[in-house]
C-alpha positions as CSV (number, residue, x, y, z in Angstrom):
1,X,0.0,0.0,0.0
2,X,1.1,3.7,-0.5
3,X,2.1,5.7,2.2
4,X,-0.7,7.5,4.2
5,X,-0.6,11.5,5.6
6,X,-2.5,12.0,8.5
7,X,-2.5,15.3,10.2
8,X,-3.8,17.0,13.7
9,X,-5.1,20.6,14.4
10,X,-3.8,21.9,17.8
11,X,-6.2,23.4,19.6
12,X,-8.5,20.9,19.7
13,X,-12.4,22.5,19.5
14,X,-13.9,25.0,17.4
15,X,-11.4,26.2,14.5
16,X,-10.6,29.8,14.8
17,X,-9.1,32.2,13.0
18,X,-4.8,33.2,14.1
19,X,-1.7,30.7,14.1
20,X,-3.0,27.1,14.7
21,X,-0.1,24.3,15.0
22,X,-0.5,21.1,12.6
23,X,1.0,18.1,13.2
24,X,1.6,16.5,10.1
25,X,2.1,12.0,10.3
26,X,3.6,9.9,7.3
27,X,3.6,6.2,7.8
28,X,4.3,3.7,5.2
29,X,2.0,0.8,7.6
30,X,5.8,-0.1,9.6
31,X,6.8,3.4,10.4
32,X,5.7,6.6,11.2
33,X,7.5,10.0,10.7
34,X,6.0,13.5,11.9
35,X,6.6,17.0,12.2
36,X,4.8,20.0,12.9
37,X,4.3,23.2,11.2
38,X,2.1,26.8,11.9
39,X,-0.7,27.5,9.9
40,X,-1.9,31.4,10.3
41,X,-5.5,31.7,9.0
42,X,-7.3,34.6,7.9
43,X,-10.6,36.4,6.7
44,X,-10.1,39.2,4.1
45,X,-13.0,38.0,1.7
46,X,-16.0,40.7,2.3
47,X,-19.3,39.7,2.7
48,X,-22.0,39.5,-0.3
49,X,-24.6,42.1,0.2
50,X,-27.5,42.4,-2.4
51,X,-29.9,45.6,-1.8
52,X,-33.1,45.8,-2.5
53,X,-34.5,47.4,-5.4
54,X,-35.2,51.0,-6.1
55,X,-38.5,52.0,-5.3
56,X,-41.0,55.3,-5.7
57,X,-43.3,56.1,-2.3
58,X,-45.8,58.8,-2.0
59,X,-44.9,60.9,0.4
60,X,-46.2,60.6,4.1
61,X,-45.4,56.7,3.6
62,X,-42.7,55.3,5.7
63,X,-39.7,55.3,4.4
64,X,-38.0,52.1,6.8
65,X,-37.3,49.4,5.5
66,X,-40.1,46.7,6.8
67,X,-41.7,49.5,3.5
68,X,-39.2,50.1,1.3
69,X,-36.9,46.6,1.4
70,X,-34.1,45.1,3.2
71,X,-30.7,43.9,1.9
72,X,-29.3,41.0,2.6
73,X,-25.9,39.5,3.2
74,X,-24.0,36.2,3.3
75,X,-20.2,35.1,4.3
76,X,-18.2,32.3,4.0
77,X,-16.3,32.4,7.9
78,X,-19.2,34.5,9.2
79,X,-22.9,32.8,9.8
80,X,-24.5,36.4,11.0
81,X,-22.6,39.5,9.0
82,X,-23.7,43.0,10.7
83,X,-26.0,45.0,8.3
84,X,-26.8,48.5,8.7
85,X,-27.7,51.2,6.1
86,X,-26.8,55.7,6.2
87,X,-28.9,57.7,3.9
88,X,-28.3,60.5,1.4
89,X,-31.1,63.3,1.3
90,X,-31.2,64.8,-2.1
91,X,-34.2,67.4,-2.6
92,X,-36.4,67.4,-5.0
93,X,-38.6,70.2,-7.0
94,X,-41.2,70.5,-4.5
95,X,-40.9,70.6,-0.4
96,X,-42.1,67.5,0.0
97,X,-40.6,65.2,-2.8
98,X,-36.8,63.8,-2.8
99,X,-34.5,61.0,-3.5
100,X,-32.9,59.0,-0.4
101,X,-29.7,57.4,-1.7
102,X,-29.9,54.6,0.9
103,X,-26.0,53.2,1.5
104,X,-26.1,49.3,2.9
105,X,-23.1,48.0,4.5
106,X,-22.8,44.2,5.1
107,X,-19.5,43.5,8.0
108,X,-18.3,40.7,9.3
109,X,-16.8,39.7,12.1
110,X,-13.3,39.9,10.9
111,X,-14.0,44.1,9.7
112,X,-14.3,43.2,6.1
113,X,-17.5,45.0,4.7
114,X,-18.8,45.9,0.9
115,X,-22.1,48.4,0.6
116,X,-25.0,48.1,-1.9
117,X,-26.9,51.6,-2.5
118,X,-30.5,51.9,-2.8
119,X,-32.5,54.7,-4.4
120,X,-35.7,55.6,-2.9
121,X,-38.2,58.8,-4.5
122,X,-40.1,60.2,-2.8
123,X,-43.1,61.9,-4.7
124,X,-46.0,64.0,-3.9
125,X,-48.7,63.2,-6.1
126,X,-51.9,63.3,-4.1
127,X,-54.2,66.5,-4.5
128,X,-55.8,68.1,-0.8
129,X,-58.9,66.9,0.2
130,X,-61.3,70.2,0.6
131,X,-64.1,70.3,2.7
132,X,-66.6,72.9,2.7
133,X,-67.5,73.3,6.5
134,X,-71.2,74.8,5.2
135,X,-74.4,73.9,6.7
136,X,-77.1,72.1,4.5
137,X,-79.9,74.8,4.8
138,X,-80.1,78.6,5.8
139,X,-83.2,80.5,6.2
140,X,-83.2,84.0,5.0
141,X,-82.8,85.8,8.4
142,X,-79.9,83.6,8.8
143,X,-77.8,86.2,6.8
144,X,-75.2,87.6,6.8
145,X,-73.7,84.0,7.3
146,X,-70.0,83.6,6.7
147,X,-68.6,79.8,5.7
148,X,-64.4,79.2,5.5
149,X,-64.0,76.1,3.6
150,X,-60.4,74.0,4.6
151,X,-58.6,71.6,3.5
152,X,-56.2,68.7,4.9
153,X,-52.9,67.4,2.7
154,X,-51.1,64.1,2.7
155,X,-47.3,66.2,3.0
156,X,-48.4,69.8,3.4
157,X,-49.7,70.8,6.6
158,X,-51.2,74.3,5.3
159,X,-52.3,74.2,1.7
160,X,-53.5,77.2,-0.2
161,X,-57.4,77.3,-0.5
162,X,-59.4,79.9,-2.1
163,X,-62.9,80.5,-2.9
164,X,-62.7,81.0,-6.9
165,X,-66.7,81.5,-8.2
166,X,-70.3,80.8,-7.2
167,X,-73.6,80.7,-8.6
168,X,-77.3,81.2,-7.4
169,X,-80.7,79.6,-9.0
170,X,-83.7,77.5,-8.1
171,X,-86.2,75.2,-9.6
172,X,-89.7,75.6,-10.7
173,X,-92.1,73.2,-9.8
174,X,-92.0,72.0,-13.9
175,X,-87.9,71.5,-13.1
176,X,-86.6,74.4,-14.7
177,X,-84.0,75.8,-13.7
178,X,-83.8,79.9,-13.5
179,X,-80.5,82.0,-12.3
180,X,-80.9,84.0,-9.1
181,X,-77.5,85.9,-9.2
182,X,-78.5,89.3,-9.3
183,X,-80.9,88.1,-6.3
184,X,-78.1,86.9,-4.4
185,X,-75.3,89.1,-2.7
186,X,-72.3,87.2,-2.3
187,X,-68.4,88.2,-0.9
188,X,-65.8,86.5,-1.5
189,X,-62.5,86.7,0.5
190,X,-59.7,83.8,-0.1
191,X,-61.2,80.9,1.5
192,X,-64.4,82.0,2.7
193,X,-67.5,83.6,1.1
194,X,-70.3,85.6,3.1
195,X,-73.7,85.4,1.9
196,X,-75.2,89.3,2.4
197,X,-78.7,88.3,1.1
198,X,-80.1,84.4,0.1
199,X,-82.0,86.0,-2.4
200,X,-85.1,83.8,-1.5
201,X,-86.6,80.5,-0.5
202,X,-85.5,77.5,-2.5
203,X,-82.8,79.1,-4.0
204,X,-79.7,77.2,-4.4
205,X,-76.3,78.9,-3.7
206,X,-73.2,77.2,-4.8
207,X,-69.5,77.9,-4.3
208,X,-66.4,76.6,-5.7
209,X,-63.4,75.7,-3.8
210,X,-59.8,75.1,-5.1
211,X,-56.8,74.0,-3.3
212,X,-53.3,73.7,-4.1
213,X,-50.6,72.2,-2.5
214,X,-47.3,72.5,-2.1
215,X,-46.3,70.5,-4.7
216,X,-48.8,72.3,-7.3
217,X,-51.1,69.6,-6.7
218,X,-55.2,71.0,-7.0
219,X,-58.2,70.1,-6.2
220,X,-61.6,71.5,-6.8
221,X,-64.6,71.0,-5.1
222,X,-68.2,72.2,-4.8
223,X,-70.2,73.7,-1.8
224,X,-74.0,74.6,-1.9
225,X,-76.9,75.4,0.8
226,X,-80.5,75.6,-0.3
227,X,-82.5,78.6,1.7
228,X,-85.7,77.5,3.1
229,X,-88.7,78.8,4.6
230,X,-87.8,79.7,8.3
231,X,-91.4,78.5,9.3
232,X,-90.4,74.9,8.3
């Protein structure tokens, strides 16, 4: 038979990384020979980190990364390489849109690390939500009455709303319909209008709202009360 090499790691246990003494044994089945010799090992092979994939979010949405994705990372000495991730704020052409140039870096236990970048924009392309804060009905002794419409934004705590145009009319009993504007005294100042005189029972008085936000996103809306008798 041909001779055999047998060899022995000292210490004995878990192998670790520094200077480990072999013992290396060559026997040819009568005798046996053996010497010994260092062995320095070492990590300096980074770990693999693959990033997750670029993404757009409206804004207001979260931008961690249970929402926008999560790299991941292997190594071949360590089972459980840190991960962590810095971010880059770029801005964009509105207050509340930008790019997040998301940096991962993957490290093991030995220092060696390699990043993976992620690009995250964020855009702003929800309109306000108006609301006309009018009631249903007034009665004609009810004016002057004053309404201030609102209205709430996704990203922008304070957008712009202005009253742009209303109209007056009412319906016969046959369904026609006949204007009541020069009946009707109406102010408008920004967001809210003031109606001086209703004009009449079972008129109709309709507003129309815009709002802008930040990001020159609008919205228009419609507001109305109908005047009826006070004696109802």
């Amino acid at each position: 038979a041909g001779d055999a090499l047998f060899y022995d790691i000292d210490p004995a246990g878990p192998f670790d990384f520094g200077s480990h003494l072999v013992t290396l044994t060559v026997t040819d089945g009568v005798a046996a020979a053996s010497c010994q010799t260092k062995i320095h090992v070492t990590d300096d092979t980074p770990p693999a980190v693959e990033g997750p994939a670029d993404v757009t979010i409206e804004c207001g949405n979260s931008t961690n990364p249970n929402n926008t994705g999560q790299a991941t990372t292997t190594d071949n000495c360590d089972a459980t390489p840190d991960i962590s991730y810095s971010d880059v704020n770029t801005p964009g052409s509105c207050p509340a849109e930008k790019t997040i140039t998301r940096i991962w870096t993957a490290r093991d236990a030995s220092g060696n690390s390699s990043i993976e970048t992620q690009n995250i924009t964020v855009q702003d392309t929800t309109a306000p939500v108006i609301s006309c804060n009018s009631l249903a009905t007034i009665t004609p002794p009810d004016a002057p009455i004053s309404f201030t419409a609102s209205a709430v934004d996704n990203c922008d705590g304070s957008p712009s709303v202005v009253i742009t145009g209303y109209d007056c009319y009412k319906y016969t009993k046959k369904g026609k319909r006949i204007d009541k504007t020069e009946s009707c005294v109406v102010e408008m100042t920004g967001d809210q209008i003031t109606i001086l005189d209703s004009g009449g029972v079972d008129d109709h008085i309709e507003w129309t709202v815009e709002a802008t936000d930040n990001c020159d996103n609008i919205s228009t809306g419609q507001c109305e009360v109908s005047v009826v008798n006070p004696a109802k």
